[in-house]
ZABAMAR-10826 format. One record per atom (N, C-alpha, C): residue in three letters; x, y, z; atom name. Coordinates in steps of 0.05 Angstrom, whole numbers, plus 5000, padded with zeros to 4 digits. Example, Ala and Ser with C-alpha at 12.3 -4.5 7.8 and 13.67 -1.06 7.14 Angstrom:
pt votor=Ala; east=5264; north=4886; up=5156; marlo=N
pt votor=Ala; east=5246; north=4910; up=5156; marlo=CA
pt votor=Ala; east=5264; north=4934; up=5156; marlo=C
pt votor=Ser; east=5257; north=4955; up=5142; marlo=N
pt votor=Ser; east=5273; north=4979; up=5143; marlo=CA
pt votor=Ser; east=5258; north=5001; up=5157; marlo=C
This chain:
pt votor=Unk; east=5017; north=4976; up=5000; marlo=N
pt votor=Unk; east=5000; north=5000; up=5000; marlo=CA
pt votor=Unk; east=5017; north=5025; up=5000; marlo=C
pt votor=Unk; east=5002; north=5051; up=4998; marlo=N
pt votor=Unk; east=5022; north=5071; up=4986; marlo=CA
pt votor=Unk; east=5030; north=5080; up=5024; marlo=C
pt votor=Unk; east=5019; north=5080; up=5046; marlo=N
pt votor=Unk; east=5036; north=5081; up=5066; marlo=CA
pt votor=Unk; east=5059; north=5061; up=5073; marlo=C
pt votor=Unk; east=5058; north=5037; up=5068; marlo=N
pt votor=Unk; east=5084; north=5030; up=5062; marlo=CA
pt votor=Unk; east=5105; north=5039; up=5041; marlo=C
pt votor=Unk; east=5093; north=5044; up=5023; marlo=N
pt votor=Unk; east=5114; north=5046; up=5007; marlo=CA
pt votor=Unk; east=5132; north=5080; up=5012; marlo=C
pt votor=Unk; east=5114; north=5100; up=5024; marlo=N
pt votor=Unk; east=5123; north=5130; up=5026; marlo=CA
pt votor=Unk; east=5141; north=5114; up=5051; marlo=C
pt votor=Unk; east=5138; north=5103; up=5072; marlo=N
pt votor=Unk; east=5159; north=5092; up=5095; marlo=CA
pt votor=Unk; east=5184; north=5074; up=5089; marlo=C
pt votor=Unk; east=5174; north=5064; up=5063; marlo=N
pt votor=Unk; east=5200; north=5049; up=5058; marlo=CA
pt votor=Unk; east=5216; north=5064; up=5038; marlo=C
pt votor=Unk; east=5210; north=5096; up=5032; marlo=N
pt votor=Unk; east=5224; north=5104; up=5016; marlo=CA
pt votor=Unk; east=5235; north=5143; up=5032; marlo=C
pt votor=Unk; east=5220; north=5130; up=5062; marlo=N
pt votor=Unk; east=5241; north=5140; up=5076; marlo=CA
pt votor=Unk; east=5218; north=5173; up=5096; marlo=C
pt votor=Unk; east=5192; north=5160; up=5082; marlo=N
pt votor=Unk; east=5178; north=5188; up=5112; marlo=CA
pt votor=Unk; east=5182; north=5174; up=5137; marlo=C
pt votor=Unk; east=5182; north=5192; up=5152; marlo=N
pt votor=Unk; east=5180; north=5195; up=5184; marlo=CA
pt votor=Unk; east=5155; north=5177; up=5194; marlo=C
pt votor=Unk; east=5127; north=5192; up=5177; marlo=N
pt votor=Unk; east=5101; north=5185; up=5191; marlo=CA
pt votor=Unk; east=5082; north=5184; up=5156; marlo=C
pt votor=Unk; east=5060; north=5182; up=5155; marlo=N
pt votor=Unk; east=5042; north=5176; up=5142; marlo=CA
pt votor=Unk; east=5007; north=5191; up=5156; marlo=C
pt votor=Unk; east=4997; north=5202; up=5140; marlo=N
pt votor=Unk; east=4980; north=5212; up=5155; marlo=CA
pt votor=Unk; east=4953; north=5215; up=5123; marlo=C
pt votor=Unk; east=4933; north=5193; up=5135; marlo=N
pt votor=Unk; east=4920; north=5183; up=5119; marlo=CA
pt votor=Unk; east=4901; north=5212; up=5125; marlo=C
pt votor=Unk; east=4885; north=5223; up=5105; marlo=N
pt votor=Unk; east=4864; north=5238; up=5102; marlo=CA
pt votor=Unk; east=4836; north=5241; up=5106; marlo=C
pt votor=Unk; east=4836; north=5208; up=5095; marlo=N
pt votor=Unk; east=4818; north=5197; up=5100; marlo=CA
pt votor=Unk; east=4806; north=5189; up=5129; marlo=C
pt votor=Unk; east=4819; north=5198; up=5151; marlo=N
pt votor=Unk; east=4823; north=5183; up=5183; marlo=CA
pt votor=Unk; east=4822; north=5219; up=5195; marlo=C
pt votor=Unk; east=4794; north=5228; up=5198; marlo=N
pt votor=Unk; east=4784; north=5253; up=5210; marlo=CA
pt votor=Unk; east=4815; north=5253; up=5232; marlo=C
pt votor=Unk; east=4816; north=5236; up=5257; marlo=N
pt votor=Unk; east=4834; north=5234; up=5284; marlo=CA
pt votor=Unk; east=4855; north=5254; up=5275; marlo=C
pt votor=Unk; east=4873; north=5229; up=5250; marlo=N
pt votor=Unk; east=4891; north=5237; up=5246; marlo=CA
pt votor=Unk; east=4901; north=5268; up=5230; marlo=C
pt votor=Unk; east=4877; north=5273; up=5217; marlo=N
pt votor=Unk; east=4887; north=5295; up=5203; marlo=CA
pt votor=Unk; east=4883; north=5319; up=5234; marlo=C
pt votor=Unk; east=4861; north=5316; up=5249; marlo=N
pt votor=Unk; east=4851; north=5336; up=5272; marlo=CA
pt votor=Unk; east=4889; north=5337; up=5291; marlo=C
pt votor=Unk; east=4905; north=5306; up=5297; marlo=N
pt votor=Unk; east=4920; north=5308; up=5306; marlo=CA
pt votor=Unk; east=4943; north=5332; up=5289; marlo=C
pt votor=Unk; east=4944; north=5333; up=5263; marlo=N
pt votor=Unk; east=4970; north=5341; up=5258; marlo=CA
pt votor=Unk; east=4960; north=5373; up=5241; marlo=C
pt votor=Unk; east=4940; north=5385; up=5263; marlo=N
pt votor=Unk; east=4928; north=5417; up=5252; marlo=CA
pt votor=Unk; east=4948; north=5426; up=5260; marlo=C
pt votor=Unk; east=4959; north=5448; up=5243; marlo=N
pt votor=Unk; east=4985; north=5471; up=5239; marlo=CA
pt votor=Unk; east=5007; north=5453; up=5243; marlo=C
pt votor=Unk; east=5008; north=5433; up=5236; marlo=N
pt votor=Unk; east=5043; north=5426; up=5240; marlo=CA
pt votor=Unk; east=5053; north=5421; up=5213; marlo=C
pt votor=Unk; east=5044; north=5431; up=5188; marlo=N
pt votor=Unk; east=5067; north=5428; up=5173; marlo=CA
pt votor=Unk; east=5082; north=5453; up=5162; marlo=C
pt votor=Unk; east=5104; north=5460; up=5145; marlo=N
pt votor=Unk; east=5113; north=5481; up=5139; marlo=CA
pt votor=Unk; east=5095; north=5480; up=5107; marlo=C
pt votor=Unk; east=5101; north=5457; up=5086; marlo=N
pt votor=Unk; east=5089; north=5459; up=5059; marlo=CA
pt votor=Unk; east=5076; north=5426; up=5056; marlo=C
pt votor=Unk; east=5054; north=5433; up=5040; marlo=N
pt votor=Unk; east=5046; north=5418; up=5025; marlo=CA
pt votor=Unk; east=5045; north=5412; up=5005; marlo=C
pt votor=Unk; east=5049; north=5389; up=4986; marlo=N
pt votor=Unk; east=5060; north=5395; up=4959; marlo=CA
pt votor=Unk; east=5030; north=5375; up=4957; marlo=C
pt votor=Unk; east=5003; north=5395; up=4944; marlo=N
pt votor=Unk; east=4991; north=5379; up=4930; marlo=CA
pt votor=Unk; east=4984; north=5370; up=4897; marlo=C
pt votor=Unk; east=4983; north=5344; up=4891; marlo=N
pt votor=Unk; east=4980; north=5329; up=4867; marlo=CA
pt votor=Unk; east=4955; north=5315; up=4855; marlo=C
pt votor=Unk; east=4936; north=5319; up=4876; marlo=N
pt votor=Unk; east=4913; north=5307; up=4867; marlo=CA
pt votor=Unk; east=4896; north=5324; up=4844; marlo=C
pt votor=Unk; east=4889; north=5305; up=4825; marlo=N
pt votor=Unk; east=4875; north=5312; up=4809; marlo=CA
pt votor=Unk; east=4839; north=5313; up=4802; marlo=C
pt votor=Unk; east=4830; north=5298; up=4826; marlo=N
pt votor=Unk; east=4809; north=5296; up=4824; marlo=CA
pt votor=Unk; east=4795; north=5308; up=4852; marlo=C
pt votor=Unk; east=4767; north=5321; up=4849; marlo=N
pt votor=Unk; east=4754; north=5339; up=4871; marlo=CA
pt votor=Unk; east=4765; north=5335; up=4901; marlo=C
pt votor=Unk; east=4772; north=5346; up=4914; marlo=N
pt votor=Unk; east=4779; north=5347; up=4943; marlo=CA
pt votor=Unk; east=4780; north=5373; up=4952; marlo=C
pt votor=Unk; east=4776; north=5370; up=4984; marlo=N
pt votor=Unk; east=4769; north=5398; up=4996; marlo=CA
pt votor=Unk; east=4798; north=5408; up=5003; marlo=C
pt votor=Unk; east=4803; north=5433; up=4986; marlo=N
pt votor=Unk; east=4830; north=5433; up=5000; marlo=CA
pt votor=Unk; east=4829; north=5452; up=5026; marlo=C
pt votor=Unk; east=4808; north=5463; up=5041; marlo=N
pt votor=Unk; east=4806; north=5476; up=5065; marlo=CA
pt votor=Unk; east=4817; north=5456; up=5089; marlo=C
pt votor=Unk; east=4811; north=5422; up=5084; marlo=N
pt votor=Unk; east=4817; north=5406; up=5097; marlo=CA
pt votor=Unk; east=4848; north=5409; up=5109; marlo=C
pt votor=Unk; east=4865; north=5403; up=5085; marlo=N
pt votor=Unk; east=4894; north=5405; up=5075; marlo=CA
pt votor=Unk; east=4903; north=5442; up=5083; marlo=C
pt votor=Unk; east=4895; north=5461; up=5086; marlo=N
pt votor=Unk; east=4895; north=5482; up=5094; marlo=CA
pt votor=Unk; east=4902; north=5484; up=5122; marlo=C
pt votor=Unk; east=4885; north=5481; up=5131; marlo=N
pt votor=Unk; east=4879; north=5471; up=5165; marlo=CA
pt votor=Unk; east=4916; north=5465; up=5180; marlo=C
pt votor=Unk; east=4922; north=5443; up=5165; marlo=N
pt votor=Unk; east=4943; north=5433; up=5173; marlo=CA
pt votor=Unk; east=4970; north=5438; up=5172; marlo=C
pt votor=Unk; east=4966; north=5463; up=5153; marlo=N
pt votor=Unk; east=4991; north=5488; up=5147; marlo=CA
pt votor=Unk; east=4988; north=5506; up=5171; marlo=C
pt votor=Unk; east=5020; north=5508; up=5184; marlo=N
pt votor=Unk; east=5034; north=5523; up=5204; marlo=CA
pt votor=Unk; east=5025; north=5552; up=5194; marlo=C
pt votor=Unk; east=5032; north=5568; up=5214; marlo=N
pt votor=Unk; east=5031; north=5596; up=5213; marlo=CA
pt votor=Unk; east=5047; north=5605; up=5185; marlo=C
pt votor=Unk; east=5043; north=5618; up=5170; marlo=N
pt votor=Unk; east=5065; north=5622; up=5143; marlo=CA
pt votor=Unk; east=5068; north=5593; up=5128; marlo=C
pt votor=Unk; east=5056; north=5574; up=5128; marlo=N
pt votor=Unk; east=5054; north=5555; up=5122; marlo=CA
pt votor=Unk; east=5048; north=5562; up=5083; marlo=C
pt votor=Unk; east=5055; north=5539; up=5062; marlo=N
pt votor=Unk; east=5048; north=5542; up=5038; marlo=CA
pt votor=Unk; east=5034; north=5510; up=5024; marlo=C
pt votor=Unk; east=5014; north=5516; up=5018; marlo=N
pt votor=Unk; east=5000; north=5490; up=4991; marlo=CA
pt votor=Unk; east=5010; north=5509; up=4968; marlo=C
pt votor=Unk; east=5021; north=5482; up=4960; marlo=N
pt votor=Unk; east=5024; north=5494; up=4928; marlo=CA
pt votor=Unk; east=5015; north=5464; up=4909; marlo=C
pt votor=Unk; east=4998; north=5474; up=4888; marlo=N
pt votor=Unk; east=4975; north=5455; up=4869; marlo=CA
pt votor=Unk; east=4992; north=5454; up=4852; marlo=C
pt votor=Unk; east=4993; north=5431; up=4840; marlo=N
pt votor=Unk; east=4995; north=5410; up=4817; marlo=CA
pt votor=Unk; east=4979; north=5400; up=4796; marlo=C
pt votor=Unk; east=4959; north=5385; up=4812; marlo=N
pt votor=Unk; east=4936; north=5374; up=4799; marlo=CA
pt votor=Unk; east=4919; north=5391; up=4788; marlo=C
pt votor=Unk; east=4901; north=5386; up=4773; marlo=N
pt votor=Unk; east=4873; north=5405; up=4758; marlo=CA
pt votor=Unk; east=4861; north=5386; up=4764; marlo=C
pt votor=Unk; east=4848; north=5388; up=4780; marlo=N
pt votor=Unk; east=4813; north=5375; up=4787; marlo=CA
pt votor=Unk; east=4794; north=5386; up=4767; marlo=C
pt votor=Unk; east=4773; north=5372; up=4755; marlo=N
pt votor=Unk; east=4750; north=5377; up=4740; marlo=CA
pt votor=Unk; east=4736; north=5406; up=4750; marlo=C
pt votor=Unk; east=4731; north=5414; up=4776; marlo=N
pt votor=Unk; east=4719; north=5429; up=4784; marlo=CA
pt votor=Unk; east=4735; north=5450; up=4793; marlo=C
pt votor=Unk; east=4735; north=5475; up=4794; marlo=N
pt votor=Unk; east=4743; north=5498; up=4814; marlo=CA
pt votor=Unk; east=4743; north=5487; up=4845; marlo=C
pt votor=Unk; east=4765; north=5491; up=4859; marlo=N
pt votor=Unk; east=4768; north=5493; up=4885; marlo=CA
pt votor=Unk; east=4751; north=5513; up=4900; marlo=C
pt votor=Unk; east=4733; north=5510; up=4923; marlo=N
pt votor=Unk; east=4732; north=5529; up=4937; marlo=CA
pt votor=Unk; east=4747; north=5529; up=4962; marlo=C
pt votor=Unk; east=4753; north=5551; up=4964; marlo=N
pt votor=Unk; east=4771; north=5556; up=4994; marlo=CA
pt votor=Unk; east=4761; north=5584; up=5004; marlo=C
pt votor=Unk; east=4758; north=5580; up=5028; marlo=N
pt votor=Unk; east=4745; north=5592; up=5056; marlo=CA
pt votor=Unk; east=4778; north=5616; up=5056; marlo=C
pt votor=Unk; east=4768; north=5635; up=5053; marlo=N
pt votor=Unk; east=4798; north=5654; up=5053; marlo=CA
pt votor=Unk; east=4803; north=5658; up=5095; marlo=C
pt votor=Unk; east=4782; north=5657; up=5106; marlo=N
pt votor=Unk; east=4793; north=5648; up=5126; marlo=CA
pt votor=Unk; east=4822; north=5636; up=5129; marlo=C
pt votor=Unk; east=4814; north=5620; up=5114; marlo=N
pt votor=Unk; east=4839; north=5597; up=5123; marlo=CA
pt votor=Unk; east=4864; north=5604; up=5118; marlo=C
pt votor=Unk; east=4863; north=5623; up=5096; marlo=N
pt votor=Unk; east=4883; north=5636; up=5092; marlo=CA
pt votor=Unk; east=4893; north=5657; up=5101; marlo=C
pt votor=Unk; east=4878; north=5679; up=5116; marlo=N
pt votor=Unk; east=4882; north=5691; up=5127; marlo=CA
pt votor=Unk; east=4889; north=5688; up=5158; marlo=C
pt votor=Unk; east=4882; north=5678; up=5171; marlo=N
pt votor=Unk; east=4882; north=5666; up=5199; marlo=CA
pt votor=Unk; east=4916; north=5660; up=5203; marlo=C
pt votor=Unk; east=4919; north=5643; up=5187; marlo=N
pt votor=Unk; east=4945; north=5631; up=5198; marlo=CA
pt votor=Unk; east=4959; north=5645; up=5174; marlo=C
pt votor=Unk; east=4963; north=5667; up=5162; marlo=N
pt votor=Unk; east=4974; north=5668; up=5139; marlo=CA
pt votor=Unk; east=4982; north=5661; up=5127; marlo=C
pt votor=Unk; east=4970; north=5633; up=5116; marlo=N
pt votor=Unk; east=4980; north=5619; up=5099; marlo=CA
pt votor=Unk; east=4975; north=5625; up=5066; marlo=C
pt votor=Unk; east=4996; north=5611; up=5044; marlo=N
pt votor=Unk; east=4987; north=5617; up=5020; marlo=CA
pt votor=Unk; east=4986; north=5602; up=5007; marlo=C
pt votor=Unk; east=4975; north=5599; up=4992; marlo=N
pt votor=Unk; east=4962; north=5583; up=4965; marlo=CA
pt votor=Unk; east=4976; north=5579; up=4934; marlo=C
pt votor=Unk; east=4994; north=5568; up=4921; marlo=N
pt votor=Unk; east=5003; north=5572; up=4899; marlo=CA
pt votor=Unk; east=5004; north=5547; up=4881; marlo=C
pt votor=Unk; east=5006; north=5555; up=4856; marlo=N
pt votor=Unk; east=5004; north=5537; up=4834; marlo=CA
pt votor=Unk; east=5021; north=5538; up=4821; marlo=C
pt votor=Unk; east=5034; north=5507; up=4809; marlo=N
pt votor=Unk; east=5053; north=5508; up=4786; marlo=CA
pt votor=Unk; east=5049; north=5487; up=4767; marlo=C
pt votor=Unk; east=5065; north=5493; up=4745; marlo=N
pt votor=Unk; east=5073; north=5474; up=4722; marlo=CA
pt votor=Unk; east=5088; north=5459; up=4726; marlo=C
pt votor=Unk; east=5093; north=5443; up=4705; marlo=N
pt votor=Unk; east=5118; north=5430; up=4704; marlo=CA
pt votor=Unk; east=5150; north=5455; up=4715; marlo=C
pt votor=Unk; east=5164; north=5436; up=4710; marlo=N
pt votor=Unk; east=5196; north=5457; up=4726; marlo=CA
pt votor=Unk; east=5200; north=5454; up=4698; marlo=C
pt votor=Unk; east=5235; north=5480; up=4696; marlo=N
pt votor=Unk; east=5246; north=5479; up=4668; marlo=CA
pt votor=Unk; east=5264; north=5457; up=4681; marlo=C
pt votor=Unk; east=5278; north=5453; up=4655; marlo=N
pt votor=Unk; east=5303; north=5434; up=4660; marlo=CA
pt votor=Unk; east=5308; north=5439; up=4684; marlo=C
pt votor=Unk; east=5329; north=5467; up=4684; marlo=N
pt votor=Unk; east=5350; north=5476; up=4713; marlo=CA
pt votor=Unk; east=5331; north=5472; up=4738; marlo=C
pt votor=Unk; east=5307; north=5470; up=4740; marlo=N
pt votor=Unk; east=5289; north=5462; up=4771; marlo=CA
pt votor=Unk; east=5288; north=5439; up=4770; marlo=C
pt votor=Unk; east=5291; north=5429; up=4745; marlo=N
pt votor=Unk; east=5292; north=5406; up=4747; marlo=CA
pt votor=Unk; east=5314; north=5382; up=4762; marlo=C
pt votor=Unk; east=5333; north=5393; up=4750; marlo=N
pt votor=Unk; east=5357; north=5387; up=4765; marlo=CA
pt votor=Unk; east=5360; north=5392; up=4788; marlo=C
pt votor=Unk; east=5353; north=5417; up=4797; marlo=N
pt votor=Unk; east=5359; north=5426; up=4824; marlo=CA
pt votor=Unk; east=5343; north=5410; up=4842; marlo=C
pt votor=Unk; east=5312; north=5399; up=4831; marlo=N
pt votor=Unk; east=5307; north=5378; up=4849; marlo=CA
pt votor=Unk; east=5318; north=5357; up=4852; marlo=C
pt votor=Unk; east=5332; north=5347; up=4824; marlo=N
pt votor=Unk; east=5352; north=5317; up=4830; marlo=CA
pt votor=Unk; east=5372; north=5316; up=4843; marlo=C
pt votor=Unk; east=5385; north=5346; up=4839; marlo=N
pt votor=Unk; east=5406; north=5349; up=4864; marlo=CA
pt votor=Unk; east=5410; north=5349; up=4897; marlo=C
pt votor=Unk; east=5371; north=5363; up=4906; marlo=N
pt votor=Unk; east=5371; north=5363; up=4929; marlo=CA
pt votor=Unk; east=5363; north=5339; up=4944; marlo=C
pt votor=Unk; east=5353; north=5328; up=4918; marlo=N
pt votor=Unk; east=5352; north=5298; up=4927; marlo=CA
pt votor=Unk; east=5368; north=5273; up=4932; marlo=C
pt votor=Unk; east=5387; north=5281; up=4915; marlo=N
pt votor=Unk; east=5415; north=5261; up=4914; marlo=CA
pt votor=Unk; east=5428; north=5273; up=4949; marlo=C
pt votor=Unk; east=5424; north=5303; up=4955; marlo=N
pt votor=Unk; east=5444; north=5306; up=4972; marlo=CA
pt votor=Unk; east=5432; north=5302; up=4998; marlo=C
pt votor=Unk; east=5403; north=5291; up=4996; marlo=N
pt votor=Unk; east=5387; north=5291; up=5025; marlo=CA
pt votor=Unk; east=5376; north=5265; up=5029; marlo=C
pt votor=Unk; east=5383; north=5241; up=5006; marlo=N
pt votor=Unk; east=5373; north=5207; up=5000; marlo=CA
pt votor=Unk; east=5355; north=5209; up=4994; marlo=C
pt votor=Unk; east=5335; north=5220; up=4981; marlo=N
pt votor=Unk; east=5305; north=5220; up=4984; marlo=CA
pt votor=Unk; east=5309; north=5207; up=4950; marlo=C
pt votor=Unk; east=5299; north=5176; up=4952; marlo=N
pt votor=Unk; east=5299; north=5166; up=4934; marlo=CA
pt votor=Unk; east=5265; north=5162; up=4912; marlo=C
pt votor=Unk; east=5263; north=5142; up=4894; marlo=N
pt votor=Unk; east=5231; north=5144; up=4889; marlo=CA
pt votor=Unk; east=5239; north=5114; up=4876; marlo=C
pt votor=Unk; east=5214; north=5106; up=4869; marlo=N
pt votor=Unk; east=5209; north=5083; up=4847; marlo=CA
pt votor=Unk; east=5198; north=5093; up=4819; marlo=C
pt votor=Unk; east=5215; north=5078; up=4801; marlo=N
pt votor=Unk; east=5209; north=5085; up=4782; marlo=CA
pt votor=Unk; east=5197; north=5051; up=4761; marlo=C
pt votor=Unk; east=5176; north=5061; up=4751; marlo=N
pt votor=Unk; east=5166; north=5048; up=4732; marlo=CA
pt votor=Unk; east=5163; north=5055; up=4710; marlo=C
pt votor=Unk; east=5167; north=5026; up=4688; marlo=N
pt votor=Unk; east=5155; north=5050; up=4659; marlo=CA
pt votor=Unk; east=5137; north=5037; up=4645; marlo=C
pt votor=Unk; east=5117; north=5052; up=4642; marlo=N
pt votor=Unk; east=5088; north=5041; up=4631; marlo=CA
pt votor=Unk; east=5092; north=5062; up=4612; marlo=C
pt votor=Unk; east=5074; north=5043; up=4601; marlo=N
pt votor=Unk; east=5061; north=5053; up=4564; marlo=CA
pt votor=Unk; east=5037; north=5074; up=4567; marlo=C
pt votor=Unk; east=5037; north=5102; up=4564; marlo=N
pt votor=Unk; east=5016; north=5112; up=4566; marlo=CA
pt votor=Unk; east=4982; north=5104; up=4564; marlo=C
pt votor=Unk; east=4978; north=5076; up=4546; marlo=N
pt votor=Unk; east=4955; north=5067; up=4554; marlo=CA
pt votor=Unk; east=4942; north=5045; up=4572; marlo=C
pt votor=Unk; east=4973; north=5037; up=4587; marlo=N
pt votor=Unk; east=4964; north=5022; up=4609; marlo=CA
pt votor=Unk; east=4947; north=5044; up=4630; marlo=C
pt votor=Unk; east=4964; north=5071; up=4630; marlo=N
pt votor=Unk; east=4955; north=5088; up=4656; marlo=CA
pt votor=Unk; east=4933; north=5090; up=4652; marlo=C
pt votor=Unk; east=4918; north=5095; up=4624; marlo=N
pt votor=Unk; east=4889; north=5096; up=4626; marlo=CA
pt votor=Unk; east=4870; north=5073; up=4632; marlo=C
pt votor=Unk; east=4886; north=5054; up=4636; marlo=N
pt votor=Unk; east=4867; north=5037; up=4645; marlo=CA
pt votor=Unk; east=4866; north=5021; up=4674; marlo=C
pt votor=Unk; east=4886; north=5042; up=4685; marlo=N
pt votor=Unk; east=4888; north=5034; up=4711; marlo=CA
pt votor=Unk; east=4909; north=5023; up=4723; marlo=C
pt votor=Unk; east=4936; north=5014; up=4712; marlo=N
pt votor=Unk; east=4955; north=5003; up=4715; marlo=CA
pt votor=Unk; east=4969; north=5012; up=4732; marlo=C
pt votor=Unk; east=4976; north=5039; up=4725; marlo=N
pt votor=Unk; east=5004; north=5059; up=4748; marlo=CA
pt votor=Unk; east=4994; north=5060; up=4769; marlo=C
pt votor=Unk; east=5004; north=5053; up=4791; marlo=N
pt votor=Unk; east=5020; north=5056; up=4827; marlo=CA
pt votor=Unk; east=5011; north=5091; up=4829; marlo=C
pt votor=Unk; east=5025; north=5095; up=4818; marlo=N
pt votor=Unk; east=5024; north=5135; up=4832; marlo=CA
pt votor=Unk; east=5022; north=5144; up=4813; marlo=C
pt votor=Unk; east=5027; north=5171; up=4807; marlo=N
pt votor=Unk; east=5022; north=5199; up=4796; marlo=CA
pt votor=Unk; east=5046; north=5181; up=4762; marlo=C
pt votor=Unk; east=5036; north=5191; up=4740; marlo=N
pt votor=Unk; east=5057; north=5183; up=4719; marlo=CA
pt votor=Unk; east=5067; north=5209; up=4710; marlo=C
pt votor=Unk; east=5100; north=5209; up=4705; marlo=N
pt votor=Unk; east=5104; north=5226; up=4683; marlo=CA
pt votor=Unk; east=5117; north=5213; up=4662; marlo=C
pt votor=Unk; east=5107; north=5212; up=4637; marlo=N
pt votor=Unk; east=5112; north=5202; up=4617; marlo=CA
pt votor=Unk; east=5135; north=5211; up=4602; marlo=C
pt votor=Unk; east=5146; north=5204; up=4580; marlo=N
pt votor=Unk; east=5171; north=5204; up=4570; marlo=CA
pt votor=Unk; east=5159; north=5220; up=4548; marlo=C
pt votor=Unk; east=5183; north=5229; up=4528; marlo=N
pt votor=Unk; east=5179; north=5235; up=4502; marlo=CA
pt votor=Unk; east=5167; north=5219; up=4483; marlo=C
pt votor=Unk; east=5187; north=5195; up=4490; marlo=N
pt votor=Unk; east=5183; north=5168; up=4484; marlo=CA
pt votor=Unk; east=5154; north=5146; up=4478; marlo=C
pt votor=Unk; east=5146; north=5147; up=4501; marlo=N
pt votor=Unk; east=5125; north=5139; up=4509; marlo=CA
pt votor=Unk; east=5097; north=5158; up=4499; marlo=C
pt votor=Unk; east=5097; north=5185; up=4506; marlo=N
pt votor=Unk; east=5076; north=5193; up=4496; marlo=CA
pt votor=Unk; east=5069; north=5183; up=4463; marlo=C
pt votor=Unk; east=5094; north=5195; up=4451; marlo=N
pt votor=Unk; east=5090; north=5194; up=4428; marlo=CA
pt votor=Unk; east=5089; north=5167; up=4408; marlo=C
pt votor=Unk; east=5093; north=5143; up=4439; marlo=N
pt votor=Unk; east=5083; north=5121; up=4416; marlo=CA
pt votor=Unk; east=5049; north=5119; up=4427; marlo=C
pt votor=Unk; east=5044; north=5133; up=4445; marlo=N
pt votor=Unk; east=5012; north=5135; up=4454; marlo=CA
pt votor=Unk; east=4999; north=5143; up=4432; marlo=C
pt votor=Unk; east=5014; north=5176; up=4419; marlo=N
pt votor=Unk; east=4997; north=5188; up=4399; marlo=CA
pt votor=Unk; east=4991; north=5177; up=4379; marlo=C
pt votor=Unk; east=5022; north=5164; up=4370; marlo=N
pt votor=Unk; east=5021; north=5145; up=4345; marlo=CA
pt votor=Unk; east=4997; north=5123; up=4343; marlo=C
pt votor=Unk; east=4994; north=5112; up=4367; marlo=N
pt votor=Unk; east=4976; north=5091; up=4362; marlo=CA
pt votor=Unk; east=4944; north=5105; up=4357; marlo=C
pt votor=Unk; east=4946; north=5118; up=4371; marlo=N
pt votor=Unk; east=4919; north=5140; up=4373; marlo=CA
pt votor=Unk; east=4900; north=5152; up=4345; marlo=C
pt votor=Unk; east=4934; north=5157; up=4325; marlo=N
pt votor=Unk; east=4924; north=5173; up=4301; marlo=CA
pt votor=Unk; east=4909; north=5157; up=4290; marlo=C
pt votor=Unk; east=4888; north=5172; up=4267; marlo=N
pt votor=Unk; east=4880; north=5151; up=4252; marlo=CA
pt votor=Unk; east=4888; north=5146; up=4224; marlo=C
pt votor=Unk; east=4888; north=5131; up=4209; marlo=N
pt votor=Unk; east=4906; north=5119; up=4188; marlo=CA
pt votor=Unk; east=4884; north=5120; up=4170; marlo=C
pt votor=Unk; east=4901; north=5129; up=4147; marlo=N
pt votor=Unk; east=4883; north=5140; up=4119; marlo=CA
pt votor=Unk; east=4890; north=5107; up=4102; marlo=C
């Protein structure tokens, strides 16, 4: 399960969302949240749990607009931000801070149309490679 696997690739703790206790136990104790979900969730929940100056920063595009209670943001001054993909050089600079702090990952490589049908473990980022034998198969032939 994916709490074993974030422990065997080296978190401290695991703190399911789904488990009201546990999220009520760990209100204001983080510095950032890096969220990735792509499908509807409340992020006031995930808010909550950001320290004073605390930051969520979004990844995912959910189908729907987020609402968020600016309370939440104001109270603890926390902030809210969104990004893209990194360029290269952030790119690197994440592989570097990761090489220099162990923070390792698993890597798998699926065919872009296994993920649509349910195959991939976690979040995919696809190759050049890969996409473009997705498209290829995709096009249609005269």
């Amino acid at each position: 399960n994916k709490a074993d696997d974030a422990k065997r690739l080296g978190a401290d703790e695991v703190v399911i969302s789904k488990n009201a206790d546990e999220m009520r136990a760990h209100t204001a104790s983080f510095d950032f949240i890096l969220d990735t979900v792509s499908a509807d969730h409340d992020l006031n929940a995930y808010l909550a749990l950001l320290k004073l100056d605390g930051t969520m920063t979004l990844l995912g595009v959910p189908p729907k607009a987020a609402q968020v209670a600016q309370f939440n943001l104001i109270a603890g001054r926390r902030s809210l931000a969104g990004s893209g993909i990194g360029s290269l050089r952030e790119t690197q600079e994440m592989l570097d801070f990761c090489a220099e702090h162990g923070i390792t990952s698993d890597v798998e490589n699926i065919w872009s149309d296994w993920w649509r049908k349910g195959a991939a473990r976690w979040r995919p980022c696809f190759s050049p490679k890969t996409a473009m034998r997705s498209m290829w198969k995709s096009m249609p032939r005269r």
